[in-house]
N, C-alpha and C positions, 0 to 999 in steps of 0.2 A: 545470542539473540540479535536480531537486527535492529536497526534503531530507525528513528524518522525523525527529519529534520523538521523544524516549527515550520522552512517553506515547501518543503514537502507537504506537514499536513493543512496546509491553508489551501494549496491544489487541489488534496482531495475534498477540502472541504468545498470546495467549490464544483467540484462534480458533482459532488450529493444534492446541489441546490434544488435541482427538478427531481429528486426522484421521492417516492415517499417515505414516511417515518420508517424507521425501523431497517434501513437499507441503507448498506455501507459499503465500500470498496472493495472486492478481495483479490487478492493477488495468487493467481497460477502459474506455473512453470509449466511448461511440455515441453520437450526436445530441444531442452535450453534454449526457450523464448518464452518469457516474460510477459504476465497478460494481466491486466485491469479491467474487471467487471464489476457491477450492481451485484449484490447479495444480498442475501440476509446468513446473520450467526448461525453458526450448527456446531454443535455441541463438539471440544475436542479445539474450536479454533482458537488460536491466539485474537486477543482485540486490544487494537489499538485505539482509545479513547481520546479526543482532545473536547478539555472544556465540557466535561461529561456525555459527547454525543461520540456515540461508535462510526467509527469515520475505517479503517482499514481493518481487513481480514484476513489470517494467515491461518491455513489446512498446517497439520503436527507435521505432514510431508514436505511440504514448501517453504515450512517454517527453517526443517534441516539443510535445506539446500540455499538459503540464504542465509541461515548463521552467519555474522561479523559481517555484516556489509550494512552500509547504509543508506536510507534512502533519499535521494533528494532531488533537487531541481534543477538541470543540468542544460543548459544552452546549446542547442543544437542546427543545423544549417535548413530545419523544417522548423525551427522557433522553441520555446523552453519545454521540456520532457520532462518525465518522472523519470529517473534512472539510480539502480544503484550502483554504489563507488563504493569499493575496496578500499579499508581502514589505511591508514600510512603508518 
């Protein structure tokens, strides 16, 4: 199962600010790239909750392909990202 760091979900929570109830982040894979979009739940996904709002979304297919990684906040040379990192 992947995990999400508390500063991970404060990122997405802060994405969520504009969009409306009921819409959370989900996360796609295509051709080993990594994607964040608005959603809403469909039945089947993984939800990740903080502080009772559904804040991230995981398809049972993409759920597979990121087993054991985790997700977080990661410092990058275009400013802080969402990125997952590989357990040590």
């Amino acid at each position: 199962m992947v995990k999400v760091t508390a500063t991970a979900f404060s990122r997405l929570k802060r994405k969520l600010r504009r969009q409306p109830e009921g819409i959370a982040v989900r996360i796609t894979m295509e051709n080993g790239h990594v994607e964040f979009r608005p959603d809403k739940e469909q039945t089947g996904d993984v939800v990740f909750a903080h502080r009772g709002q559904s804040v991230l979304l995981v398809g049972t297919e993409t759920a597979e392909k990121i087993a054991r990684k985790t997700l977080d906040v990661v410092k990058t040379a275009d400013g802080n990202r969402l990125r997952f990192i590989r357990p040590i």
